[in-house]
N, C-alpha and C positions, 0 to 999 in steps of 0.2 A: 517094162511098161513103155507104152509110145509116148509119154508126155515132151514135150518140148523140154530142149535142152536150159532153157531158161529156168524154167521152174524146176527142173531136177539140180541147179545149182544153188538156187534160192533154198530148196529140200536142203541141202547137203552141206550148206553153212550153218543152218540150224540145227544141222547132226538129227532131219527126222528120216529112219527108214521105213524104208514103205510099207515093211512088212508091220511095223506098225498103226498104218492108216485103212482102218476097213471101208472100203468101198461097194456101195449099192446102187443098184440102179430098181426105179421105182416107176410107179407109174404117177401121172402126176394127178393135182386136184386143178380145180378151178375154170373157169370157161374155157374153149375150146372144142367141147361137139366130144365127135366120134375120134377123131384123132387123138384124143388127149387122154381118152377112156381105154385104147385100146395096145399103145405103146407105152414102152419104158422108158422116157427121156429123163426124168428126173433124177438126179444122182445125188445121192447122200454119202459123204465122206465124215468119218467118223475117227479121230484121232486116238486112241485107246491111250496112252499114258495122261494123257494133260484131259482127257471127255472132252475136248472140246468137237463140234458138228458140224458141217456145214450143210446145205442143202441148197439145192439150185436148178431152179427149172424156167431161167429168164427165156429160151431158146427153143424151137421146134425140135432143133437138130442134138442128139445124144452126146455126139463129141463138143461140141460147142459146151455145151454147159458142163461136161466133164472139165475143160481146160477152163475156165469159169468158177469152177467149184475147186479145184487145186489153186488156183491162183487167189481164191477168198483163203483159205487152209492155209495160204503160206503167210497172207497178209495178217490172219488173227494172231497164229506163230510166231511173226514177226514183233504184232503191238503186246503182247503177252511178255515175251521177251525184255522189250524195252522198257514198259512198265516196271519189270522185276529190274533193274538195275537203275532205273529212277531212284525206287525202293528204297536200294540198295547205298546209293546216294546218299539219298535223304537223310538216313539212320546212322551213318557214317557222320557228318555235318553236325546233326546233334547231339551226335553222344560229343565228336570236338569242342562245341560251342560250349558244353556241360562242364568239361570238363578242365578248360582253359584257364590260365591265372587271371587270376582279375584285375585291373590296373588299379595303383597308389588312388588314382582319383575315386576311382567305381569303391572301391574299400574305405574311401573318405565319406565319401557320399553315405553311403551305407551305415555306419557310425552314424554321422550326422542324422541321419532318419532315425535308428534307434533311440537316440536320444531324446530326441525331439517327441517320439511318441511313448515314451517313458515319461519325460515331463506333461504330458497332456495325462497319461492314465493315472500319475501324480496327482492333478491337480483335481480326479474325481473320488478321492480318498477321504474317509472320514477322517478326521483330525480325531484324537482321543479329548481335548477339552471340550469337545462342543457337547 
């Protein structure tokens, strides 16, 4: 493929091949007359494992919005990615938090609140005299 060497490195960190990415060229919608009816600038690239799609017809020019449309592909790629290790993060963190000893004080405390709403559920008890 002719794509700039940029974005085939940007491709190649993310581990996508290309023979993974289906690529279309379309014709486009929206104003524009007779030009826009009669050629294919629009490019649709299509990521087959993750579906993710792009589509792109900012540009008159075919190659323009090709490298446009690879360059949106690599940047969803990218937030996809970092999203899932946020994730990944995140779940990490709480299951730690969950699972940490709890300090002398947090276990005092803790006591003290049971008890404390043990005597209040106490004090809404029938007595057997009355």
């Amino acid at each position: 493929m002719d794509l700039p060497p940029v974005l085939l490195e940007r491709l190649r960190v993310l581990g996508v091949a290309l023979g993974d990415v289906e690529e279309r060229f379309v014709r486009g919608s929206g104003p524009g007359g007779q030009k826009i009816n009669k050629t294919s600038s629009t490019v649709v690239l299509r990521h087959r494992p993750t579906g993710i799609e792009v589509r792109c017809q900012q540009e008159r020019s075919q190659a323009a919005n090709r490298a446009t449309a690879w360059a949106e592909l690599c940047r969803r790629l990218e937030e996809r990615r970092r999203l899932a290790a946020a994730q990944i993060r995140t779940d990490r963190e709480l299951a730690r938090r969950q699972t940490r000893q709890k300090s002398r004080t947090q276990k005092a405390r803790t006591l003290a609140d049971k008890r404390h709403h043990a005597g209040r559920k106490a004090s809404r008890r029938q007595r057997p005299d009355e």
